[in-house]
N, C-alpha and C positions, 0 to 999 in steps of 0.2 A: 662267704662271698658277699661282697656289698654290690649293691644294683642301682644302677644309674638312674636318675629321676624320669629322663623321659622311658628308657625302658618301664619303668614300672607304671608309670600312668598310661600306657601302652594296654596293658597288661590288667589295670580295674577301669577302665572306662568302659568294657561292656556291663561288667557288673553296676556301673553307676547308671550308664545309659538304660539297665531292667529297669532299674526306680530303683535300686538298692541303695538304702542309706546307710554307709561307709562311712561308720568313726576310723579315729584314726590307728585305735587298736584292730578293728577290721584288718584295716588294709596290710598290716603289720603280719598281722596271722595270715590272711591268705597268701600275701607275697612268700612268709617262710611254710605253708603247707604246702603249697602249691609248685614252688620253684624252688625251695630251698637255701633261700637268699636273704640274708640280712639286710633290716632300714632300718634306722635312725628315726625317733618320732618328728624329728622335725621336718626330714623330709619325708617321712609320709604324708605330715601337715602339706607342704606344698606340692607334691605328687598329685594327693587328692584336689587340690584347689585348681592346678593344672587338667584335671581330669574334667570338673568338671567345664572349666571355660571349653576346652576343645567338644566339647558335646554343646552347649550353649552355641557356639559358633557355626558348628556342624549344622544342628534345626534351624539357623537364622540361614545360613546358605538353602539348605533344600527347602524351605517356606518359600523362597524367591524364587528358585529354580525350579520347585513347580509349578510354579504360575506362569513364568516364563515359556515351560514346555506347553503348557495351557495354550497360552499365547500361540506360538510357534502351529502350535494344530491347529487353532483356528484359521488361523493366515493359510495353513496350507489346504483347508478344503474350502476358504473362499476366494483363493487363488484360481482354482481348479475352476469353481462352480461360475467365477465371475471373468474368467481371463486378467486375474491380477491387477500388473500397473504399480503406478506408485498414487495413485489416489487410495483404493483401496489400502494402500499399507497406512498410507499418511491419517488415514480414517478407523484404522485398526488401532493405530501408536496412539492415537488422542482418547480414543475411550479406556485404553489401560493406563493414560495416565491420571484421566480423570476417576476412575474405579478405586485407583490406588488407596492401600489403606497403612499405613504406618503403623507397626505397631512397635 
């Protein structure tokens, strides 16, 4: 059986996202021990490549989105503490924008 690329990066991106470093004869062997499925090195080559960017993209999403929930909570117990408004929002927005750190 041949397996489709997004299945299979499906399929090693937990193992990549432990820290496991997955050559491409890895991914080869675990795809046929594990599921019994034929690849091709070349698309394991891009399999893995695909695997990694979806976990790349994943940590750069949840990095912001923790900060954002960050955010989010603070606004809601200074909301509470101070009867909100939109000053305080407008006063909350300016210091997370000024905090911000690019990386």
């Amino acid at each position: 059986m041949l397996a489709s690329s997004s299945w299979v990066s499906q399929k090693i991106v937990t193992n990549i996202s432990r820290g496991e470093e997955m050559k491409i004869a890895t991914v080869i062997q675990t795809i046929q021990d594990k599921y019994m499925a034929n690849i091709l090195v070349t698309k394991a080559y891009w399999v893995r490549k695909k695997a990694r960017k979806k976990i790349h993209v994943f940590q750069k999403i949840m990095s912001a989105l923790e900060h954002k929930l960050c955010l989010r909570y603070l606004y809601v117990i200074y909301k509470k503490a101070y009867d909100g408004g939109t000053v305080l929002k407008d006063l909350i927005l300016s210091v997370a924008k000024v905090i911000f750190i690019e990386e």
